[in-house]
mmCIF file of the C-alpha atoms, coordinates in Angstrom:
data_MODEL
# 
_entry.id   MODEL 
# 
loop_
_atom_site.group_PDB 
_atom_site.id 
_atom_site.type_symbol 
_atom_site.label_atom_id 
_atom_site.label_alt_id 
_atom_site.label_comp_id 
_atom_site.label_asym_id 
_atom_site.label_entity_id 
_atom_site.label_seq_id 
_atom_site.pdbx_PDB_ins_code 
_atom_site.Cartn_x 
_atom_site.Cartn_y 
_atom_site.Cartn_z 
_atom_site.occupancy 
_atom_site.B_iso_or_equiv 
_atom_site.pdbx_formal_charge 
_atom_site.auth_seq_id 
_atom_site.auth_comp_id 
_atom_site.auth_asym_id 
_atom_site.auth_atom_id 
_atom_site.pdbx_PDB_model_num 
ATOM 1   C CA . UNK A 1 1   ? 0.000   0.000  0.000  1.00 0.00 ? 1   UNK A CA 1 
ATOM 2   C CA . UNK A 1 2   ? 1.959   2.995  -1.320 1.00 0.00 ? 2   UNK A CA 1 
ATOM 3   C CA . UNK A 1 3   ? -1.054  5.676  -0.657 1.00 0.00 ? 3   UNK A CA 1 
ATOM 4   C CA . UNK A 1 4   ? -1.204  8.115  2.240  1.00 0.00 ? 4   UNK A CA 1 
ATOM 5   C CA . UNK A 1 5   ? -4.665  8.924  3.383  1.00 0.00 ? 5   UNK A CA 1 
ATOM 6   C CA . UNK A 1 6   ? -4.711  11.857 5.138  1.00 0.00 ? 6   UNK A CA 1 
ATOM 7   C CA . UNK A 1 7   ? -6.499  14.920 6.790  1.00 0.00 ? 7   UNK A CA 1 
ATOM 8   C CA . UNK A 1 8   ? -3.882  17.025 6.850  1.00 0.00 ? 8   UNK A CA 1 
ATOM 9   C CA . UNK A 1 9   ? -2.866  19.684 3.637  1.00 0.00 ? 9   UNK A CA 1 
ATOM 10  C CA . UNK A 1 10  ? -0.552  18.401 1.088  1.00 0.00 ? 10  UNK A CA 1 
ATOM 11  C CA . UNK A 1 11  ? 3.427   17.598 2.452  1.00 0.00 ? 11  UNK A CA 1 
ATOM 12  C CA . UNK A 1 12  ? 5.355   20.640 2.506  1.00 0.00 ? 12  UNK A CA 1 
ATOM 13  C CA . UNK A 1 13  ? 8.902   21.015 3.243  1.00 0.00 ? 13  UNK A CA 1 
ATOM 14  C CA . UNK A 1 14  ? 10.483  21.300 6.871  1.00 0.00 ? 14  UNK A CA 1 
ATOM 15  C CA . UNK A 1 15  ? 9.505   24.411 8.988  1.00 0.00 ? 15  UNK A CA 1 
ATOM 16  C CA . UNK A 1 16  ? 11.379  27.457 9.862  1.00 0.00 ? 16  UNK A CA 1 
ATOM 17  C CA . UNK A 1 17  ? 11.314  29.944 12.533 1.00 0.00 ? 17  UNK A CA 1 
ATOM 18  C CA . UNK A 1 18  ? 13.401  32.796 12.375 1.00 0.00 ? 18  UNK A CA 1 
ATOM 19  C CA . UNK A 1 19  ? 15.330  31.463 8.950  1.00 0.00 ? 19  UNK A CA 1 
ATOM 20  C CA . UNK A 1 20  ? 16.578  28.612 11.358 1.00 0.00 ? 20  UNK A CA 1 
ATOM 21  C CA . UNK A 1 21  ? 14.994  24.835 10.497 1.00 0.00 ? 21  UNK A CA 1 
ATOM 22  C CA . UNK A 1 22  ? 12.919  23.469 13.393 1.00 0.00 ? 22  UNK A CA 1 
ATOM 23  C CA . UNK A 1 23  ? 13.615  19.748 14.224 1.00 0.00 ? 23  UNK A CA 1 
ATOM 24  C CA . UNK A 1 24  ? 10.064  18.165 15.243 1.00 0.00 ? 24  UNK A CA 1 
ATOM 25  C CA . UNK A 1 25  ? 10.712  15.523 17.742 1.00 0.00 ? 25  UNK A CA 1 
ATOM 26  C CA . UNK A 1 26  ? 9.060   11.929 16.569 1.00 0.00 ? 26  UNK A CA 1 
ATOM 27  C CA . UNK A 1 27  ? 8.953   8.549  18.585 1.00 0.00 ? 27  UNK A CA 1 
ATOM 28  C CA . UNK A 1 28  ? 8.662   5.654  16.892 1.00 0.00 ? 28  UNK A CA 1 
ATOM 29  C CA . UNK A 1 29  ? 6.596   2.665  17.898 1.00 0.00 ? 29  UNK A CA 1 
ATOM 30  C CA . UNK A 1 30  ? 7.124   -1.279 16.333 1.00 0.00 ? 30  UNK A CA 1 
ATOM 31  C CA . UNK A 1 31  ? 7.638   -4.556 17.096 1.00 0.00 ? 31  UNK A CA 1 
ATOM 32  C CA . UNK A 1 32  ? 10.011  -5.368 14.536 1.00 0.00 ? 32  UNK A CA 1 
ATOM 33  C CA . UNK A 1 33  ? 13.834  -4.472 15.827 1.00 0.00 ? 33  UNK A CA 1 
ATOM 34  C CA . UNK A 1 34  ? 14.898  -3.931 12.052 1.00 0.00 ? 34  UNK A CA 1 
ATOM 35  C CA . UNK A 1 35  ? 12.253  -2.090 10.988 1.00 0.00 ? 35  UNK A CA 1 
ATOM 36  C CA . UNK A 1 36  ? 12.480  0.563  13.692 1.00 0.00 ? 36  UNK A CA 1 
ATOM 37  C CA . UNK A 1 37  ? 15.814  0.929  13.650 1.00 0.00 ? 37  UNK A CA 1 
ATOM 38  C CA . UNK A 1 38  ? 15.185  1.678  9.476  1.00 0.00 ? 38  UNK A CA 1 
ATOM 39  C CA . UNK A 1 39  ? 12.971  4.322  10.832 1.00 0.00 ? 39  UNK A CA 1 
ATOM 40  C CA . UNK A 1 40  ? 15.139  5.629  13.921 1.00 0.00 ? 40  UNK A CA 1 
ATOM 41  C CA . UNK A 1 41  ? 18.098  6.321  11.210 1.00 0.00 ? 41  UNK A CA 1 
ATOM 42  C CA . UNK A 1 42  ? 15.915  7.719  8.779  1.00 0.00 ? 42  UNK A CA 1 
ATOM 43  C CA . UNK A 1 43  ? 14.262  10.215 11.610 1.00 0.00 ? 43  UNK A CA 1 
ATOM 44  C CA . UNK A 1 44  ? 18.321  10.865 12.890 1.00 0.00 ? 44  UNK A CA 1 
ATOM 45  C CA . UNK A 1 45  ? 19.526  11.478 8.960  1.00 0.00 ? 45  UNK A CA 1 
ATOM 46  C CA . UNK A 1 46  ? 16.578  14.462 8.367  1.00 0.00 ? 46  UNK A CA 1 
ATOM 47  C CA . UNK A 1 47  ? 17.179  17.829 9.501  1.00 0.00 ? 47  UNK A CA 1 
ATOM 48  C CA . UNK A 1 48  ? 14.070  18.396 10.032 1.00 0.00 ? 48  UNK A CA 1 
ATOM 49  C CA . UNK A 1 49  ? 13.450  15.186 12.465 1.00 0.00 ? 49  UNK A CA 1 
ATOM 50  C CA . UNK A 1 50  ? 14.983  14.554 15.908 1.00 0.00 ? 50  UNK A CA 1 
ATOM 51  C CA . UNK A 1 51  ? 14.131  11.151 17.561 1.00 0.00 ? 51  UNK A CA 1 
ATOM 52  C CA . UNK A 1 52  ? 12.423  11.938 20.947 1.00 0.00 ? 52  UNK A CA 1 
ATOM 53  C CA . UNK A 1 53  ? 12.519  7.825  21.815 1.00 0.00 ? 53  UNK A CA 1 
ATOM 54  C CA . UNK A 1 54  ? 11.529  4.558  20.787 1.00 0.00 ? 54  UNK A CA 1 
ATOM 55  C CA . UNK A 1 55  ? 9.061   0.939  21.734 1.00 0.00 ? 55  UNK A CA 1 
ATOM 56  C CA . UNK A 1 56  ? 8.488   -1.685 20.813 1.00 0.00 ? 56  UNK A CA 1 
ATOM 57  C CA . UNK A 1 57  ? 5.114   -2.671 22.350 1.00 0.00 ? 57  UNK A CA 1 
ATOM 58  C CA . UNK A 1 58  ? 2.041   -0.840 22.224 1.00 0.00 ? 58  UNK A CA 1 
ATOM 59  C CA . UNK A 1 59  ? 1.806   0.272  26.421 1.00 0.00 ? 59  UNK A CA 1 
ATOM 60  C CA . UNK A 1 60  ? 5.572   0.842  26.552 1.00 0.00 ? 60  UNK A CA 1 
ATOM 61  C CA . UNK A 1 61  ? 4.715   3.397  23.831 1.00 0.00 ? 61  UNK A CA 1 
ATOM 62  C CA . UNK A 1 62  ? 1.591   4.715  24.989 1.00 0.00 ? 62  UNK A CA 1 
ATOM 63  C CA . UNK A 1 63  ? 3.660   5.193  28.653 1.00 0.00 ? 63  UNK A CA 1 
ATOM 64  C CA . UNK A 1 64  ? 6.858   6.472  27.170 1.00 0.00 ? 64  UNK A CA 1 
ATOM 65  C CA . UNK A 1 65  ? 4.734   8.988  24.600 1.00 0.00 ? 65  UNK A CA 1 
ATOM 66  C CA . UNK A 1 66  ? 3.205   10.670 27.664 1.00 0.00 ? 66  UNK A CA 1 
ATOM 67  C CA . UNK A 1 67  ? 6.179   11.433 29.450 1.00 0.00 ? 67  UNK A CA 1 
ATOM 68  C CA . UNK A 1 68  ? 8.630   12.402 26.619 1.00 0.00 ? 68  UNK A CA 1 
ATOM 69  C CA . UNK A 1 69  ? 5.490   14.657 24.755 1.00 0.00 ? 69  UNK A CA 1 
ATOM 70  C CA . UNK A 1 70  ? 7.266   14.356 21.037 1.00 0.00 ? 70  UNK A CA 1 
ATOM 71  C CA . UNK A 1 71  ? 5.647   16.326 18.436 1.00 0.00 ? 71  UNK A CA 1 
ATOM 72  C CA . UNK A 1 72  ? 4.677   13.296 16.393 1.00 0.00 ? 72  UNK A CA 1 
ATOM 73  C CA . UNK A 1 73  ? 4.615   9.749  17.225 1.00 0.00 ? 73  UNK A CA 1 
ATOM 74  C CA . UNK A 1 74  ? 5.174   7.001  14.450 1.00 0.00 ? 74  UNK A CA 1 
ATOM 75  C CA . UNK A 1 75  ? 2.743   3.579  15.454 1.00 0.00 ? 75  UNK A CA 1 
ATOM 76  C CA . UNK A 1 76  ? 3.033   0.650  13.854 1.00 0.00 ? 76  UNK A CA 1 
ATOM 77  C CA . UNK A 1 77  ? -0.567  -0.931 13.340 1.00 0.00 ? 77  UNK A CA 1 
ATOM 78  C CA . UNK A 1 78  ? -0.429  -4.031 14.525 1.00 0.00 ? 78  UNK A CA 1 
ATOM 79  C CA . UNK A 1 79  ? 2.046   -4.325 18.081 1.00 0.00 ? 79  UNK A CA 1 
ATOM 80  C CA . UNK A 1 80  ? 2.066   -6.666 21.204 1.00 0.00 ? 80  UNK A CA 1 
ATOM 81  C CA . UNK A 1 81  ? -0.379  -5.160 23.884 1.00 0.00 ? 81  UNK A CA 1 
ATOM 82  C CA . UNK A 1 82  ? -1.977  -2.592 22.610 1.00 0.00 ? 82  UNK A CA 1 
ATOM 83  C CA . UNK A 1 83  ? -1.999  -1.878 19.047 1.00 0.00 ? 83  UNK A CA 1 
ATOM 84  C CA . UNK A 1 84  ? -1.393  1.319  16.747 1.00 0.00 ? 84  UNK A CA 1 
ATOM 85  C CA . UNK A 1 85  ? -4.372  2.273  16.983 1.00 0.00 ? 85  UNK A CA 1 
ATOM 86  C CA . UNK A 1 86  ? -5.379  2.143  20.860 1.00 0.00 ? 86  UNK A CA 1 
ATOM 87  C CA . UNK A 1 87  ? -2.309  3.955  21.328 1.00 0.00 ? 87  UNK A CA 1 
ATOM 88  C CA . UNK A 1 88  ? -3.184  6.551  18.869 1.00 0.00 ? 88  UNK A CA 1 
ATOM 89  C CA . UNK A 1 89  ? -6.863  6.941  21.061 1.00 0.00 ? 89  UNK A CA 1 
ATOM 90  C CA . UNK A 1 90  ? -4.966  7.083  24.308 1.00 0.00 ? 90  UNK A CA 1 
ATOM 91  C CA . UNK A 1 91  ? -2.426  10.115 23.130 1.00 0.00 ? 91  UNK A CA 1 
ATOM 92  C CA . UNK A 1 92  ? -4.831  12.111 21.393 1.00 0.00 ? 92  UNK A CA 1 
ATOM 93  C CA . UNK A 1 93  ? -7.057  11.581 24.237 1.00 0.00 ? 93  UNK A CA 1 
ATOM 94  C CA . UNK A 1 94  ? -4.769  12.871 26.444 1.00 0.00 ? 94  UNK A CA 1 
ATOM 95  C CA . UNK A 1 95  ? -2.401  15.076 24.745 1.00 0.00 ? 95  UNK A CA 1 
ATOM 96  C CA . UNK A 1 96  ? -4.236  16.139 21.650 1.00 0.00 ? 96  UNK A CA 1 
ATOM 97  C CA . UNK A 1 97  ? -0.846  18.466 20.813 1.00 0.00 ? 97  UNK A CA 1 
ATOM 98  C CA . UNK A 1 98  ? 0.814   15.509 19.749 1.00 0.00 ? 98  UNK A CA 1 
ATOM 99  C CA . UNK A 1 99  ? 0.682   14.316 15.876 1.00 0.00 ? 99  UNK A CA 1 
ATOM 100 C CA . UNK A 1 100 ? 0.112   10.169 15.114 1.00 0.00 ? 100 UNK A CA 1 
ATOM 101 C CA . UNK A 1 101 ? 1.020   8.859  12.547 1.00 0.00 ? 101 UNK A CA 1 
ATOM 102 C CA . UNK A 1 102 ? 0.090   4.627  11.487 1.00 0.00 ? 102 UNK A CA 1 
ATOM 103 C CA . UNK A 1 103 ? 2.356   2.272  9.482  1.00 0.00 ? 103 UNK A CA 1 
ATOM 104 C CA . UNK A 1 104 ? 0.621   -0.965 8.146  1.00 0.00 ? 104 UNK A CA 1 
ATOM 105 C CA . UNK A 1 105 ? 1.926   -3.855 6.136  1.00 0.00 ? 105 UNK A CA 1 
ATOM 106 C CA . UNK A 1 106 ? -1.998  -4.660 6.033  1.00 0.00 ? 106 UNK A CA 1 
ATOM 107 C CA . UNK A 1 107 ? -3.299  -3.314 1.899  1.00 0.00 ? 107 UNK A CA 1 
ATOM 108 C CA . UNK A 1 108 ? -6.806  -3.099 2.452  1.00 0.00 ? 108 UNK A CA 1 
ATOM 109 C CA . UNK A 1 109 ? -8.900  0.269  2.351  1.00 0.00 ? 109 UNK A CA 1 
ATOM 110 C CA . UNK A 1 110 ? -10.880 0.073  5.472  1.00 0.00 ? 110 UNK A CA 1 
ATOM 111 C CA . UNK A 1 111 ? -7.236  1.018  7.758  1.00 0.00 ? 111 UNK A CA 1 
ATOM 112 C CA . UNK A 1 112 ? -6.627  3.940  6.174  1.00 0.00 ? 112 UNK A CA 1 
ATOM 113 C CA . UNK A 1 113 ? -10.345 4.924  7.788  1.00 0.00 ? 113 UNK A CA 1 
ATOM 114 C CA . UNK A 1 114 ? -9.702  3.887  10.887 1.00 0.00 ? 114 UNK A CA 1 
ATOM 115 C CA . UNK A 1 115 ? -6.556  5.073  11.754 1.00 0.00 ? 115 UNK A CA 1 
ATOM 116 C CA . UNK A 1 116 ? -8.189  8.351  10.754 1.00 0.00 ? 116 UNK A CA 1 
ATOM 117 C CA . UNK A 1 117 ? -11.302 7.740  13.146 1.00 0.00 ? 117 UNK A CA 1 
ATOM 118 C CA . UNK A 1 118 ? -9.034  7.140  15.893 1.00 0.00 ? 118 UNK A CA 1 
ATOM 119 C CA . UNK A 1 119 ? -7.088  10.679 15.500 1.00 0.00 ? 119 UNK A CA 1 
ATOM 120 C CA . UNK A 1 120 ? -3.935  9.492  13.105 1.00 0.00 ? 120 UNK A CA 1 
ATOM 121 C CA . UNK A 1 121 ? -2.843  12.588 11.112 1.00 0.00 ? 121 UNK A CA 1 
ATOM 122 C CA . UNK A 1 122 ? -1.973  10.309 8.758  1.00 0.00 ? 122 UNK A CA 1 
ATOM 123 C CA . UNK A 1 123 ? -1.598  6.021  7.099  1.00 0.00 ? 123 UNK A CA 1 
ATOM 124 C CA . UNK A 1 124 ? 1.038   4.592  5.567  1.00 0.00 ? 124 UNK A CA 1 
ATOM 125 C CA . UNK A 1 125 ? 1.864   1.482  4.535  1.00 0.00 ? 125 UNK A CA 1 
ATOM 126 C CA . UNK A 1 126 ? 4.788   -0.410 5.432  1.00 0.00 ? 126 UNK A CA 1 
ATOM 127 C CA . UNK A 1 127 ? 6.179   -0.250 1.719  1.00 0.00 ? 127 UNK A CA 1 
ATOM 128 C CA . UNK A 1 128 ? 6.489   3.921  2.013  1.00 0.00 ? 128 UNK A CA 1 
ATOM 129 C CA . UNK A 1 129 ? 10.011  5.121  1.432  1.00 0.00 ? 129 UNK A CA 1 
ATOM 130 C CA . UNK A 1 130 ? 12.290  7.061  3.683  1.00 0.00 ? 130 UNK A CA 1 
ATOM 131 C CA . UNK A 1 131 ? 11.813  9.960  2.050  1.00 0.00 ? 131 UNK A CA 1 
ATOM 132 C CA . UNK A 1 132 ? 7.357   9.628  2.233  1.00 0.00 ? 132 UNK A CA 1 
ATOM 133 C CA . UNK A 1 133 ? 7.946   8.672  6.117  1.00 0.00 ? 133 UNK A CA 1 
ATOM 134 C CA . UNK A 1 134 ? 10.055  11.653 6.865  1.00 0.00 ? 134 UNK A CA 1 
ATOM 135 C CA . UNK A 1 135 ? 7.288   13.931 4.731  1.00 0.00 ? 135 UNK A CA 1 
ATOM 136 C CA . UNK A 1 136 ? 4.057   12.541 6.299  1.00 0.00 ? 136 UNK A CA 1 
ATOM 137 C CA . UNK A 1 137 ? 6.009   12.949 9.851  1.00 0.00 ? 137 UNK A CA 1 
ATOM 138 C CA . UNK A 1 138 ? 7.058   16.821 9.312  1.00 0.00 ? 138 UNK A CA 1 
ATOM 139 C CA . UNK A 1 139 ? 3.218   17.646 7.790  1.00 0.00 ? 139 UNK A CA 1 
ATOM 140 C CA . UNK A 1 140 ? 1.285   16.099 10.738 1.00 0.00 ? 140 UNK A CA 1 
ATOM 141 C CA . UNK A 1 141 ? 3.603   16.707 13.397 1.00 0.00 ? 141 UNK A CA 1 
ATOM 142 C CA . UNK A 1 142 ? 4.177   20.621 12.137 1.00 0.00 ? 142 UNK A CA 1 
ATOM 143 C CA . UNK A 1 143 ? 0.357   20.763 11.304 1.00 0.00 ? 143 UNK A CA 1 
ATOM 144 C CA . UNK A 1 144 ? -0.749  20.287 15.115 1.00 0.00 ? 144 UNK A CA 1 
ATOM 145 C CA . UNK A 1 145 ? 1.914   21.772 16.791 1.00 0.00 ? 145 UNK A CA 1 
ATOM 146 C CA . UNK A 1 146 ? 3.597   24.089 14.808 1.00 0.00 ? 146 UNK A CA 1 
ATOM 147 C CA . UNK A 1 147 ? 7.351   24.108 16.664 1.00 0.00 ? 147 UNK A CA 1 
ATOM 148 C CA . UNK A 1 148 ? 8.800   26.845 18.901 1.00 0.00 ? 148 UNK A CA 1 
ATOM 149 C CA . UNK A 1 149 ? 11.826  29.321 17.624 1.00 0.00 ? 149 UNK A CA 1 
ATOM 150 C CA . UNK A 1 150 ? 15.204  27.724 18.698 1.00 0.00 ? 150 UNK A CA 1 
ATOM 151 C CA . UNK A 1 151 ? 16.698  28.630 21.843 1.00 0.00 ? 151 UNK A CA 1 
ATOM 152 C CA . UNK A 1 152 ? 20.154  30.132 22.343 1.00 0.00 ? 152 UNK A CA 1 
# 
């Protein structure tokens, strides 16, 4: 599944504030070791991304989310415990500032819907590039909480 549903305007590139490019802060949620650690580099490599921490079961992300308050967090549908998408209800529930977006390996069209329905910025599928991850992560996590100047 190469399509993004989303809610949010079309990608656009990294912010700015004050001519200086804003990282957005992203935790990344899945079960699969290799996978995530794909993802953490990818988020690490972008200059617009900083990684803000990692899980790799749904409750250890849900816990970890609300104490480390990233701008986006990247859930993997399906995950021990809870999955993507009870996470996704818990931390918009609770701290409605911060952007989720789903990965699935699953192709069918009713996930894109639900991940949607349950407050996901965004739905990707497990064959998006780098390059679509990174994008999808800067527009949702920039379009709720659009980040503060530097410091220093």
């Amino acid at each position: 599944m190469s399509t993004t549903a989303t809610l949010q305007p079309p990608l656009r590139p990294a912010p700015f504030v004050a001519g200086q490019l804003v990282a957005l802060r992203v935790f990344v949620a899945d079960d699969h070791a290799l996978y995530r650690r794909v993802i953490t580099r990818a988020v690490d490599r972008h200059p617009g991304l900083a990684l803000a921490g990692e899980a790799a079961d749904g409750e250890a992300a849900a816990a970890r989310i609300a104490v480390l308050d990233p701008d986006v967090a990247l859930l993997d549908l399906r995950m021990p415990g809870l999955d993507g998408l009870e996470v996704c209800e818990r931390v918009r529930a609770s701290n409605p500032d911060v952007a989720v977006v789903v990965l699935t390996a699953f192709d069918d069209e009713d996930t894109p819907f639900r991940a949607l329905a349950a407050g996901a910025s965004a739905c990707l599928g497990k064959d998006a590039t780098e390059e679509e991850i990174c994008s999808a992560l800067l527009a949702a996590g920039d379009a709720v909480r659009p980040p503060a100047p530097p410091t220093g």
